[in-house]
The first five atom37 places (N, CA, C, CB, O) and aatype in JSON, in Angstrom:
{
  "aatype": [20, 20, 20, 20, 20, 20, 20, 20, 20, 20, 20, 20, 20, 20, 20, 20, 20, 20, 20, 20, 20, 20, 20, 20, 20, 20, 20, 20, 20, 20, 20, 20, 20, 20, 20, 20, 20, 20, 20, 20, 20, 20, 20, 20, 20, 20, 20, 20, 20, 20, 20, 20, 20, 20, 20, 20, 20, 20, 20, 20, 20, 20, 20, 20, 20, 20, 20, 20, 20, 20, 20, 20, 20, 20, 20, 20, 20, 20, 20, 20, 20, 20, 20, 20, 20, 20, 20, 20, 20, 20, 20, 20, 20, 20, 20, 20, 20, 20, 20, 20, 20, 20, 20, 20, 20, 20, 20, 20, 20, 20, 20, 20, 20, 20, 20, 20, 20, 20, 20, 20, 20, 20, 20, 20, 20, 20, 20, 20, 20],
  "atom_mask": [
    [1, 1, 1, 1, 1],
    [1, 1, 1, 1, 1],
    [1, 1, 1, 1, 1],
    [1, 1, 1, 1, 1],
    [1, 1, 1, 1, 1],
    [1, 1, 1, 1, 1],
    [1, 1, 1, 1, 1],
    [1, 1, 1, 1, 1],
    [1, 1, 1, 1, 1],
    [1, 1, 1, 1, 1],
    [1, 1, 1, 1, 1],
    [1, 1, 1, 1, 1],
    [1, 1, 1, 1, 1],
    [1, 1, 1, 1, 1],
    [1, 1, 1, 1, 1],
    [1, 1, 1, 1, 1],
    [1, 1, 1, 1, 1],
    [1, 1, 1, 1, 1],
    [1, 1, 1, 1, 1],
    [1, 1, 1, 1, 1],
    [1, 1, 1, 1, 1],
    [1, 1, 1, 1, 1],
    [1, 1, 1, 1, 1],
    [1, 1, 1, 1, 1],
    [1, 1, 1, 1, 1],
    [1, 1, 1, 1, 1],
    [1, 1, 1, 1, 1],
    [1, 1, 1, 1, 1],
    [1, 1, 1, 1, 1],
    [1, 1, 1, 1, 1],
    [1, 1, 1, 1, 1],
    [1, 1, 1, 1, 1],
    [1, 1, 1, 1, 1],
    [1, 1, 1, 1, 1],
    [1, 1, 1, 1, 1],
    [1, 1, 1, 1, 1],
    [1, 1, 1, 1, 1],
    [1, 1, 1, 1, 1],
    [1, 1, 1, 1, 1],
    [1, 1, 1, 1, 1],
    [1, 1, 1, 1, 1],
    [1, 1, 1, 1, 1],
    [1, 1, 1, 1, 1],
    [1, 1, 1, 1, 1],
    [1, 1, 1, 1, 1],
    [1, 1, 1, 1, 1],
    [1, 1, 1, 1, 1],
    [1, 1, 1, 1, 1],
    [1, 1, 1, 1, 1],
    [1, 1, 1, 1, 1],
    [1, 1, 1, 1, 1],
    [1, 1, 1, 1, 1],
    [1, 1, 1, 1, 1],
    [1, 1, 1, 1, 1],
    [1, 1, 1, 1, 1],
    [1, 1, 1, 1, 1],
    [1, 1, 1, 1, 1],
    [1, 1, 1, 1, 1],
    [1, 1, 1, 1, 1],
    [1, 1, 1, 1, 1],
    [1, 1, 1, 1, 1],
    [1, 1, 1, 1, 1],
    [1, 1, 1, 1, 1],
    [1, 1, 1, 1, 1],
    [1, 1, 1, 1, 1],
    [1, 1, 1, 1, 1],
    [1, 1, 1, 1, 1],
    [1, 1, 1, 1, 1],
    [1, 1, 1, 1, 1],
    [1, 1, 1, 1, 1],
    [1, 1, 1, 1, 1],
    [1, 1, 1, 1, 1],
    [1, 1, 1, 1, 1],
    [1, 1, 1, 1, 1],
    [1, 1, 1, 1, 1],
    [1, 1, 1, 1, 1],
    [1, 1, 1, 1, 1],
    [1, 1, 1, 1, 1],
    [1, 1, 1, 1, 1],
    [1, 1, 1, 1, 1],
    [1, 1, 1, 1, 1],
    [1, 1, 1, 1, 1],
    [1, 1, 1, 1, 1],
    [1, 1, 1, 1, 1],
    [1, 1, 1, 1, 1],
    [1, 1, 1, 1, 1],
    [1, 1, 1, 1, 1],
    [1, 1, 1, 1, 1],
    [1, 1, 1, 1, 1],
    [1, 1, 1, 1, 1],
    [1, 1, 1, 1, 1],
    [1, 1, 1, 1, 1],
    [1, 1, 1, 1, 1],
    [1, 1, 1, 1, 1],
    [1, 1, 1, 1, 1],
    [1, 1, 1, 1, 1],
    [1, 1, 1, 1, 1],
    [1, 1, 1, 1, 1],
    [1, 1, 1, 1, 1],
    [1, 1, 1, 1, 1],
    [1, 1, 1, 1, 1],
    [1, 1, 1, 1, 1],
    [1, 1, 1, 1, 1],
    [1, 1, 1, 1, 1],
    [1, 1, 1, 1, 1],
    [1, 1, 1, 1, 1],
    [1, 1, 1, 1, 1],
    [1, 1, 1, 1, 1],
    [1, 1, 1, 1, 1],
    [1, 1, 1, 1, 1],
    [1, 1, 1, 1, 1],
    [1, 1, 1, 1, 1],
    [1, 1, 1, 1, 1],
    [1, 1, 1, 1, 1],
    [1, 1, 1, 1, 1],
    [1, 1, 1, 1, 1],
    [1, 1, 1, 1, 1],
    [1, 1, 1, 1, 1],
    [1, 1, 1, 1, 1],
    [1, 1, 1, 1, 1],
    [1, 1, 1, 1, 1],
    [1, 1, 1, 1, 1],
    [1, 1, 1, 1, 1],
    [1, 1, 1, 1, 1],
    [1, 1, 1, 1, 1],
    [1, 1, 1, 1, 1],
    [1, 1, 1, 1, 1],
    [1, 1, 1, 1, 1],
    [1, 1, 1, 1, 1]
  ],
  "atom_positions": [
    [[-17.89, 9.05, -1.83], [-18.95, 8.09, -2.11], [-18.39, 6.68, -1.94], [-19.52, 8.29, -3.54], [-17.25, 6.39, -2.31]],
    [[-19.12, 5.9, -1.42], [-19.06, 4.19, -1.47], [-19.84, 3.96, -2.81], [-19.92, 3.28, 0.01], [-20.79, 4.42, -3.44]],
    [[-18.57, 2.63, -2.9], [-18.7, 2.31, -4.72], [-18.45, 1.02, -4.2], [-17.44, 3.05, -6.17], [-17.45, 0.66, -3.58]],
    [[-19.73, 0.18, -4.61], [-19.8, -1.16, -4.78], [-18.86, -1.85, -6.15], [-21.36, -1.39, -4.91], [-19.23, -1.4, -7.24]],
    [[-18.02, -2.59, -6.2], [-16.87, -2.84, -7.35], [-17.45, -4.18, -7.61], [-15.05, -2.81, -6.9], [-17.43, -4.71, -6.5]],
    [[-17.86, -4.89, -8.32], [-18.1, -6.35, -8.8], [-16.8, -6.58, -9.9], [-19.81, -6.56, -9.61], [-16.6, -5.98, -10.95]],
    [[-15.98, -7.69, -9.26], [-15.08, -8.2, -10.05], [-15.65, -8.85, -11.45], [-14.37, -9.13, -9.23], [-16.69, -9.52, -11.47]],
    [[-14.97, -8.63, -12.46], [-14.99, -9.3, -13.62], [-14.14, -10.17, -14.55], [-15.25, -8.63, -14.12], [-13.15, -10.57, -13.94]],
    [[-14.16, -10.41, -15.3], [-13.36, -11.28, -16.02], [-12.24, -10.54, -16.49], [-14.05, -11.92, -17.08], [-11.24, -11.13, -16.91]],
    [[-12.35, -8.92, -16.44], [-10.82, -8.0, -16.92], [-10.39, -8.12, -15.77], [-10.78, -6.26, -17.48], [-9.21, -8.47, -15.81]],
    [[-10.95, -7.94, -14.23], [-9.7, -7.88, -13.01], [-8.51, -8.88, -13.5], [-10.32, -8.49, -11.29], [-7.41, -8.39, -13.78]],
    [[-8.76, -10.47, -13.6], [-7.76, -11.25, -14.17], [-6.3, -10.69, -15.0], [-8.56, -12.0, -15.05], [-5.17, -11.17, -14.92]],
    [[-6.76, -9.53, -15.79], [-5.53, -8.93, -16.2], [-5.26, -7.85, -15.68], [-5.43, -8.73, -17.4], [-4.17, -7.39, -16.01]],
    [[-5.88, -7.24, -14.96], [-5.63, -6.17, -14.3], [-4.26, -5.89, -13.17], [-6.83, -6.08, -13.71], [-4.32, -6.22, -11.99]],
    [[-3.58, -5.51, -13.52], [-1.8, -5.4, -12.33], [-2.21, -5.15, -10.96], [-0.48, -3.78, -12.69], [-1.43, -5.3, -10.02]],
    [[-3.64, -4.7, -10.8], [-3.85, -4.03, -9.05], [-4.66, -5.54, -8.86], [-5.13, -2.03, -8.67], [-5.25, -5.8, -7.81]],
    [[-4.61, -6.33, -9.85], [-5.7, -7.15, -8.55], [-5.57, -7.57, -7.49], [-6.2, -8.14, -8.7], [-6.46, -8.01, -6.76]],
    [[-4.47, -7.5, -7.29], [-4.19, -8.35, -5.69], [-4.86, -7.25, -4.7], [-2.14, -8.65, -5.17], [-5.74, -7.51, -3.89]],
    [[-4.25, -5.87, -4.94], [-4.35, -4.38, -4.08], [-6.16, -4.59, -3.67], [-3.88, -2.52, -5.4], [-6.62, -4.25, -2.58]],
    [[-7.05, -5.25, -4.87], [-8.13, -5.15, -4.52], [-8.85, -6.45, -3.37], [-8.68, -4.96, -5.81], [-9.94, -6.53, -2.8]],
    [[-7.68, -7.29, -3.4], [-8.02, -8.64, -2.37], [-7.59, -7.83, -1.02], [-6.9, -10.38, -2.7], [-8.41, -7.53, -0.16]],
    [[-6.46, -7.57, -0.96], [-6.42, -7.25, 0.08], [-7.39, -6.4, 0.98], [-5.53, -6.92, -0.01], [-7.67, -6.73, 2.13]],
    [[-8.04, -4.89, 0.16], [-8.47, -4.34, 0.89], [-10.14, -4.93, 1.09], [-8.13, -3.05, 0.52], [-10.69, -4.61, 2.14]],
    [[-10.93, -5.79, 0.09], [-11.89, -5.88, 0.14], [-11.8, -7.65, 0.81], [-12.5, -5.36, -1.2], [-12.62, -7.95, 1.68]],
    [[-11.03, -8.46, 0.44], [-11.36, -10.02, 0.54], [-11.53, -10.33, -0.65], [-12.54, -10.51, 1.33], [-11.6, -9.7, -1.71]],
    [[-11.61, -11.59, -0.27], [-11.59, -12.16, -2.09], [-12.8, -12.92, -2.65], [-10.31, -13.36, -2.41], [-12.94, -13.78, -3.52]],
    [[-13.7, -12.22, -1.74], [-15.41, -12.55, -2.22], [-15.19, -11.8, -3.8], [-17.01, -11.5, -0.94], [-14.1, -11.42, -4.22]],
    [[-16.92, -11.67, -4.79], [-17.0, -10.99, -5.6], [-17.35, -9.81, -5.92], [-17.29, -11.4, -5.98], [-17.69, -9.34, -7.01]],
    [[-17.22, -9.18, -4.55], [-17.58, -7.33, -4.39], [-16.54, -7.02, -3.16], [-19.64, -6.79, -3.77], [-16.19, -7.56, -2.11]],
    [[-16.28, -5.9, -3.88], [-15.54, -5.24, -3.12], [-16.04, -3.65, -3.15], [-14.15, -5.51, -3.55], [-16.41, -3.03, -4.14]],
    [[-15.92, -3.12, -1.6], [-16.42, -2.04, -1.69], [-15.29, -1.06, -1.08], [-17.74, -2.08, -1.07], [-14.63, -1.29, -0.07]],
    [[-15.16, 0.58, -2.27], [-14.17, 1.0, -1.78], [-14.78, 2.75, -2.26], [-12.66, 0.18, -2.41], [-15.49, 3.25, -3.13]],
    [[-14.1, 3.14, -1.23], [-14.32, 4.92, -1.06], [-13.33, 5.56, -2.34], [-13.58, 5.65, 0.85], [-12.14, 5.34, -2.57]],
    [[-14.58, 6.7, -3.29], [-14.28, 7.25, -4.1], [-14.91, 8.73, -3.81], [-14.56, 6.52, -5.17], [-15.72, 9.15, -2.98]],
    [[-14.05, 9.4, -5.01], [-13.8, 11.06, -4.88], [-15.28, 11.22, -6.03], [-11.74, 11.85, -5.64], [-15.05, 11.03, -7.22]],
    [[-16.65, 11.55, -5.63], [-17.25, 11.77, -6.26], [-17.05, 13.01, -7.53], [-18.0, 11.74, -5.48], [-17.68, 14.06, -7.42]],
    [[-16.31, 12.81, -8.47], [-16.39, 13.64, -9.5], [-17.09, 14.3, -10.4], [-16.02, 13.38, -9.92], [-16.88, 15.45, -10.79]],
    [[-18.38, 13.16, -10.92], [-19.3, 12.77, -11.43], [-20.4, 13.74, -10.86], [-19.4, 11.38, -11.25], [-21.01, 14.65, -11.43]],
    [[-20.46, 13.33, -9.73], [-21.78, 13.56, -9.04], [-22.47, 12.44, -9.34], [-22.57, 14.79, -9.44], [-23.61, 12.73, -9.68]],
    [[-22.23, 11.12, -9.35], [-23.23, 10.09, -9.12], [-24.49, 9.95, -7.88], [-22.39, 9.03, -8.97], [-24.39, 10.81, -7.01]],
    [[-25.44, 9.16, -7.75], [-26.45, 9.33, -7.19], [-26.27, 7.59, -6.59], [-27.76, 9.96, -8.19], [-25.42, 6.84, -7.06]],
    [[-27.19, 7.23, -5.57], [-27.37, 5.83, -5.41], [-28.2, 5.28, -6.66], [-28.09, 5.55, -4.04], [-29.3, 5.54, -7.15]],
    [[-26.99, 4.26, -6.98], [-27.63, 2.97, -7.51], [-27.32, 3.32, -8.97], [-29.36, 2.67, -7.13], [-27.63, 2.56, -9.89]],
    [[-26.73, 4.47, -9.17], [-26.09, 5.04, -10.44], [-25.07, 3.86, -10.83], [-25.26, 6.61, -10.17], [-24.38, 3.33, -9.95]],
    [[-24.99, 3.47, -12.1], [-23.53, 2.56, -12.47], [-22.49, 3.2, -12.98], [-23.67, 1.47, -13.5], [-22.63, 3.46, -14.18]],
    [[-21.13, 3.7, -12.31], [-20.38, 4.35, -12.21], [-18.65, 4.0, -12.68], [-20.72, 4.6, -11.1], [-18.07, 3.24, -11.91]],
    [[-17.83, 4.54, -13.91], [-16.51, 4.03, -13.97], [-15.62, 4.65, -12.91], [-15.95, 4.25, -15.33], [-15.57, 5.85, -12.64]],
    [[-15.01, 3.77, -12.4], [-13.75, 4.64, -11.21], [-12.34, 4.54, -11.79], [-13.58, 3.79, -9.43], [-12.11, 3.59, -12.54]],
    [[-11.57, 5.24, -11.57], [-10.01, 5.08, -12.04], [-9.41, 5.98, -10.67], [-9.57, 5.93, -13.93], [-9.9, 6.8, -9.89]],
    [[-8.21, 5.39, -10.84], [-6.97, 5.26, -9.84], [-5.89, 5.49, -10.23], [-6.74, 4.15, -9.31], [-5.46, 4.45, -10.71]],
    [[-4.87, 6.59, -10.35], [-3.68, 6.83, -10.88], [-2.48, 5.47, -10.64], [-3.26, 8.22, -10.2], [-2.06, 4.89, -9.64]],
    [[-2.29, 5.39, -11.76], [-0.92, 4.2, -11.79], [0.22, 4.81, -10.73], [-0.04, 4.06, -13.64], [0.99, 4.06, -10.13]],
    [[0.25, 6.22, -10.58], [1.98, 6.34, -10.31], [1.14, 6.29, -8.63], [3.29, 8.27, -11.08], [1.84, 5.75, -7.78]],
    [[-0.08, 6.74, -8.2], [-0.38, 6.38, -6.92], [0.1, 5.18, -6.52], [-1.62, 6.4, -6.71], [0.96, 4.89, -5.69]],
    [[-0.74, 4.36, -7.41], [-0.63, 3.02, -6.77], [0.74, 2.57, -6.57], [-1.31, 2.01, -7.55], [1.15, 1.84, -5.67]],
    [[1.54, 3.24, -7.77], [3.26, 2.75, -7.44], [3.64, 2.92, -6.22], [4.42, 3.53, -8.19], [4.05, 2.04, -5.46]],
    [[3.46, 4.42, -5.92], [3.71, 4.6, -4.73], [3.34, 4.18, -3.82], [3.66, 5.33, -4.53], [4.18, 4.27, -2.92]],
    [[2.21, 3.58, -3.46], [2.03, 2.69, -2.32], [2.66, 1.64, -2.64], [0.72, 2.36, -1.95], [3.81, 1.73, -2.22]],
    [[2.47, 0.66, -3.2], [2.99, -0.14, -3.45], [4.61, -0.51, -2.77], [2.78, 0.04, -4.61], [5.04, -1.45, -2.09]],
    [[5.35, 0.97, -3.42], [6.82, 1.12, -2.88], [7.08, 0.88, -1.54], [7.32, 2.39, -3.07], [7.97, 0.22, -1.01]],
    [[5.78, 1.8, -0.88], [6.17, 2.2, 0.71], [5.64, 0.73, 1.11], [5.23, 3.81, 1.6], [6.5, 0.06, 1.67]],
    [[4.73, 0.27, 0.98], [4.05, -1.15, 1.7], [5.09, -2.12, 1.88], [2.84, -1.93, 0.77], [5.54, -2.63, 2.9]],
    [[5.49, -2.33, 0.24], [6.73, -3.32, -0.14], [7.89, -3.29, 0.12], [6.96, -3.45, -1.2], [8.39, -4.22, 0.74]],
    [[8.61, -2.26, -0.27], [9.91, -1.61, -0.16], [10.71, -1.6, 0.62], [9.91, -0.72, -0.22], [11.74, -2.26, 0.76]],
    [[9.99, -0.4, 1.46], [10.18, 0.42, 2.72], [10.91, -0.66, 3.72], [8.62, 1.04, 3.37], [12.04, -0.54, 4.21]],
    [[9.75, -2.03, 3.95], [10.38, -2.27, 4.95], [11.4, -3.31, 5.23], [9.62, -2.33, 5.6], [11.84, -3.77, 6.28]],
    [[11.77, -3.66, 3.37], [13.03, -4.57, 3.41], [13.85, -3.6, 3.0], [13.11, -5.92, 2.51], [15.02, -3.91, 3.21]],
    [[13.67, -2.29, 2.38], [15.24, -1.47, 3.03], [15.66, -0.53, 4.19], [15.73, -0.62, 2.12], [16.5, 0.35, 4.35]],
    [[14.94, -0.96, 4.73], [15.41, -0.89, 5.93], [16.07, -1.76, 7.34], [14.67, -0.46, 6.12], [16.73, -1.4, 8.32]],
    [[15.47, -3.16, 6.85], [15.7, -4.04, 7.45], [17.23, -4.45, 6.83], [14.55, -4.95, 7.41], [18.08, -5.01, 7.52]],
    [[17.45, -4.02, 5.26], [18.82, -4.35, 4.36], [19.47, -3.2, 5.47], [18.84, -3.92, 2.21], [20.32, -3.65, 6.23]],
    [[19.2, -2.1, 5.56], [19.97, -0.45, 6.25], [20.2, -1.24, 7.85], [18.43, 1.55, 6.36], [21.25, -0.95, 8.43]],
    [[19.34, -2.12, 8.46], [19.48, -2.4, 10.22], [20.72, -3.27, 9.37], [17.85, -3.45, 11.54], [21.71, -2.57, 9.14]],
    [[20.77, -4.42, 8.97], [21.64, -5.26, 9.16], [23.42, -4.74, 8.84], [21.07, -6.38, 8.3], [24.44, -5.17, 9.37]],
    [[23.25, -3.67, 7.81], [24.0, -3.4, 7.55], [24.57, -2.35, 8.55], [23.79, -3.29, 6.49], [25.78, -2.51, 8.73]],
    [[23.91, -1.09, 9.41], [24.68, -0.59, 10.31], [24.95, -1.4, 11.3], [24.26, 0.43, 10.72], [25.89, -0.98, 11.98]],
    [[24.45, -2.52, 11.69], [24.67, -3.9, 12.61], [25.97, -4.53, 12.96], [24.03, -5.0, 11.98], [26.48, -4.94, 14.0]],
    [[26.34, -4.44, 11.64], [27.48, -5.13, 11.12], [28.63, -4.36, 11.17], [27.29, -5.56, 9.83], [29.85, -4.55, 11.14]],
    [[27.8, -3.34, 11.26], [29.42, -2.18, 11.26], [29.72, -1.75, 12.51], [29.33, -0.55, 10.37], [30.82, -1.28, 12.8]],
    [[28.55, -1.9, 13.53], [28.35, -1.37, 14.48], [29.05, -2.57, 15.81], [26.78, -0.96, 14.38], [29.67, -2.24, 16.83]],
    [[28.71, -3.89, 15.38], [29.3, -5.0, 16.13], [30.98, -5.33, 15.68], [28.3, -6.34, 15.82], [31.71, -6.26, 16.02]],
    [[31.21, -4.29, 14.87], [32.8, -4.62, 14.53], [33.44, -3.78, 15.56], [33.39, -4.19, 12.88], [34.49, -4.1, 16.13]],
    [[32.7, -2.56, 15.81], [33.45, -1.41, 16.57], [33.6, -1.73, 18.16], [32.59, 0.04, 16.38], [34.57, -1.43, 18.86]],
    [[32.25, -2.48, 18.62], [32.24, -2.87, 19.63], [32.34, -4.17, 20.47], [31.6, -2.46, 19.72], [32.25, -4.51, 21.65]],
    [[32.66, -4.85, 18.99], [33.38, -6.13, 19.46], [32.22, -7.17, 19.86], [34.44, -5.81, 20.83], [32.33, -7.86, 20.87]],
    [[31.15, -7.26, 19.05], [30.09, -7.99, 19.19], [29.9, -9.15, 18.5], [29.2, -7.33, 19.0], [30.73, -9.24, 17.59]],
    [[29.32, -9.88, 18.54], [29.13, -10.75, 17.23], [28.13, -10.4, 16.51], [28.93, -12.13, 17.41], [27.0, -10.15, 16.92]],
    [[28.76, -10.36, 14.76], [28.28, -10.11, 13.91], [27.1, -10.19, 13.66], [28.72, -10.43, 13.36], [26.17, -9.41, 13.83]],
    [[27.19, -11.76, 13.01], [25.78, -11.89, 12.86], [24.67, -11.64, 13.41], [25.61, -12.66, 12.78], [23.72, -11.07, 12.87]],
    [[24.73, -12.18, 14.9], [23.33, -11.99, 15.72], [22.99, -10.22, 16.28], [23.49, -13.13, 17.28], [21.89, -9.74, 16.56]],
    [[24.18, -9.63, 16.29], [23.89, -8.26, 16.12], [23.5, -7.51, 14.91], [24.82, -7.71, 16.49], [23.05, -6.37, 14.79]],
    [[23.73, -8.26, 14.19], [23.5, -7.65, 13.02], [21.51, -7.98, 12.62], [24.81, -8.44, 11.83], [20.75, -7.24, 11.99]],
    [[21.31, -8.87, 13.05], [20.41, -9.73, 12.65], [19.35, -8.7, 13.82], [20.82, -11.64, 12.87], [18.26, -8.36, 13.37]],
    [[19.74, -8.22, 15.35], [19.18, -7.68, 16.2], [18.51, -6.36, 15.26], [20.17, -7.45, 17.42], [17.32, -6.09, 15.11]],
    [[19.25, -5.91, 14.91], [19.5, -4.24, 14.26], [19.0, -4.37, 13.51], [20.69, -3.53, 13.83], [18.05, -3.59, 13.58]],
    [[18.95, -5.18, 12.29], [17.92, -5.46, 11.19], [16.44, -5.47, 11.71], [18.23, -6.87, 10.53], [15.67, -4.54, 11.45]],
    [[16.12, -6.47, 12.39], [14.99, -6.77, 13.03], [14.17, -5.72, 13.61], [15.28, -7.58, 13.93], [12.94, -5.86, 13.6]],
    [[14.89, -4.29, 14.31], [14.7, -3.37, 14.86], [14.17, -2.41, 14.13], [15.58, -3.11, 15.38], [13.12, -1.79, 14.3]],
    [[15.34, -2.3, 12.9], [14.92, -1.35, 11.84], [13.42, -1.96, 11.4], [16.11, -1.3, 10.49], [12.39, -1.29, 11.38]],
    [[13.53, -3.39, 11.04], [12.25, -3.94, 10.24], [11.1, -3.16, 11.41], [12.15, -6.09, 10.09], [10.15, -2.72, 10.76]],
    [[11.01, -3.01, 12.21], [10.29, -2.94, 13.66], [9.41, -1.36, 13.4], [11.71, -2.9, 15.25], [8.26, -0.92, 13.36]],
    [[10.85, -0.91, 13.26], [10.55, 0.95, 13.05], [10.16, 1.18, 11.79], [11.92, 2.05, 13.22], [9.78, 2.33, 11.56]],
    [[10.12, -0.13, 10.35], [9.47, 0.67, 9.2], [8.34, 0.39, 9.1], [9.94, 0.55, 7.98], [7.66, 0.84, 8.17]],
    [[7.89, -0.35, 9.96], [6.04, -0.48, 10.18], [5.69, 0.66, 10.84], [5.37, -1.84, 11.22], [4.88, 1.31, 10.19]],
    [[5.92, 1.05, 11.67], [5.79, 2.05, 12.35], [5.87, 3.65, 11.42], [6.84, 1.79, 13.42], [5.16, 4.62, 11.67]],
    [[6.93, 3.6, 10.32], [7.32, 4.75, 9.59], [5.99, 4.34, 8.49], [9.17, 4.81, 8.97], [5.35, 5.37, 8.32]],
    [[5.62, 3.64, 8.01], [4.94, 2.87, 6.93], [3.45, 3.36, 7.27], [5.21, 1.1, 6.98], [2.75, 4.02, 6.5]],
    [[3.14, 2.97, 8.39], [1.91, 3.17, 8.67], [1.51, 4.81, 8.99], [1.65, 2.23, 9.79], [0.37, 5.19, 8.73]],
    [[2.36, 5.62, 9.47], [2.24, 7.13, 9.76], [1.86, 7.87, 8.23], [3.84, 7.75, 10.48], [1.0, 8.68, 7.87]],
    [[3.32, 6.92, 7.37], [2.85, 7.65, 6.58], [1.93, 7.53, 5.49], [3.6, 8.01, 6.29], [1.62, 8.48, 4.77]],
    [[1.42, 6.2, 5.35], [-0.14, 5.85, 4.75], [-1.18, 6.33, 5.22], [-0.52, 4.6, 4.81], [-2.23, 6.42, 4.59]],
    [[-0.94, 6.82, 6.83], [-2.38, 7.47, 7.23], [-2.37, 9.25, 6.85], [-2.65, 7.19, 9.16], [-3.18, 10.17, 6.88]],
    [[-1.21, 9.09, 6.57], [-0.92, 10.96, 5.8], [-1.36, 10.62, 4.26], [1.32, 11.75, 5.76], [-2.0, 11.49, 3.66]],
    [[-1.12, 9.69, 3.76], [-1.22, 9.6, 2.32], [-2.97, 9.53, 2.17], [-0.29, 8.13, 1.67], [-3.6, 10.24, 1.38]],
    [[-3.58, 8.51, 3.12], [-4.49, 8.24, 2.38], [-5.92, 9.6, 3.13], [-4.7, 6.33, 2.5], [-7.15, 9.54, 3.19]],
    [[-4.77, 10.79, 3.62], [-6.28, 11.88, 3.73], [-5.79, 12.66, 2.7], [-6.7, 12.96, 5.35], [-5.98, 13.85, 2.96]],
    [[-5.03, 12.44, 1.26], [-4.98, 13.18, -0.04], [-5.87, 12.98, -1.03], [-3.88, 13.02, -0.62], [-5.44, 11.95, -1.56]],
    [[-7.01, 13.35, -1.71], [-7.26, 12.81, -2.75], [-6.22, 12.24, -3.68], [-7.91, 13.58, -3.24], [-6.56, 11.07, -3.89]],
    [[-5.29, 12.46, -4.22], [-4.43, 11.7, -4.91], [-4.04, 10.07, -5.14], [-3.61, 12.2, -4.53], [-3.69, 9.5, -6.18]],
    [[-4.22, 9.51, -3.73], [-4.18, 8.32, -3.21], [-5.71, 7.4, -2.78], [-3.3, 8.62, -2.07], [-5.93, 6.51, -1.95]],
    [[-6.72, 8.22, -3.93], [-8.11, 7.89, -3.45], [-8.67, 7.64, -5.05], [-8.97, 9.28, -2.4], [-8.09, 8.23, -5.96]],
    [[-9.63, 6.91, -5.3], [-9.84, 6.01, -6.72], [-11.11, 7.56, -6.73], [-10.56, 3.61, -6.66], [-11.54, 8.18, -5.76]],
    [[-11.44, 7.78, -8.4], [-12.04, 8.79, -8.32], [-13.22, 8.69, -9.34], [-11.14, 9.82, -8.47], [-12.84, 8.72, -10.51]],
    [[-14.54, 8.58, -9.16], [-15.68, 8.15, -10.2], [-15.3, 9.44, -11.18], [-17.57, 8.1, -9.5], [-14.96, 10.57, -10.81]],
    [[-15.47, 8.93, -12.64], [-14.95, 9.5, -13.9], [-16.03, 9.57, -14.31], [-13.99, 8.87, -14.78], [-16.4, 10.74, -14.24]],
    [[-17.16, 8.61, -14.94], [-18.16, 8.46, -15.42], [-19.21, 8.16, -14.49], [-17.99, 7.69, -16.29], [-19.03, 7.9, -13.3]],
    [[-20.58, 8.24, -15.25], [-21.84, 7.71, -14.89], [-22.0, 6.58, -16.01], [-23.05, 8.87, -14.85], [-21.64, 7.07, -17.08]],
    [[-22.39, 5.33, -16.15], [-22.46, 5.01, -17.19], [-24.1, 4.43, -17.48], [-21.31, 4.16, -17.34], [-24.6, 4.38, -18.6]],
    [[-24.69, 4.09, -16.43], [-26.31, 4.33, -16.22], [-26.96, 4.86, -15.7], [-26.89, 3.77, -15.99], [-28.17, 4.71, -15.89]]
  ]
}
């Protein structure tokens, strides 16, 4: 189901609010695909929830992922321009860059695996009108 979200005065404390700019914009609705649980109907007013350790996990892979890997390029870079007599830095800096290159690439494969799980999908709990 599509679930119309109207921000409120709790998003402000809420830890995902940013997660919700990004995917919607930073108008005052945001609209996002849920696991009908409920069985809501159109125009039903509906609570949704989203597992915390999900969101960690994205979070990790979005964030993470692709500065350690870019930390993993520079660092085999460095080891790799000693053996072959390169210069450091800018090889190192190549290899980093490369890795950074390949964890978008690893990042995105595996968000498009993540997000055909329900697990990684916000899920209507209630009906509340």
């Amino acid at each position: 189901a599509w679930v119309k979200c109207t921000k409120s005065a709790a998003c402000e404390s809420c830890k995902a609010k940013d997660f919700c700019d990004t995917v919607g914009g930073s108008d005052d609705d945001v609209e996002v695909e849920a696991i009908n649980a409920a069985q809501a109907k159109v125009d039903d007013k509906v609570a949704i929830s989203f597992k915390t350790s999900s969101l960690l996990k994205v979070s990790f892979l979005v964030y993470m992922i692709p500065v350690l890997f870019l930390i993993l390029g520079v660092v085999i870079g460095d080891k790799i321009a000693l053996i072959f007599n390169y210069d450091q830095s800018i090889f190192s800096m190549l290899v980093g860059f490369l890795f950074l290159f390949a964890a978008f690439f690893f990042v995105k494969a595996k968000g498009n695996k993540m997000s055909k799980k329900d697990e990684y999908k916000p899920k209507i709990i209630k009906i509340l009108k």
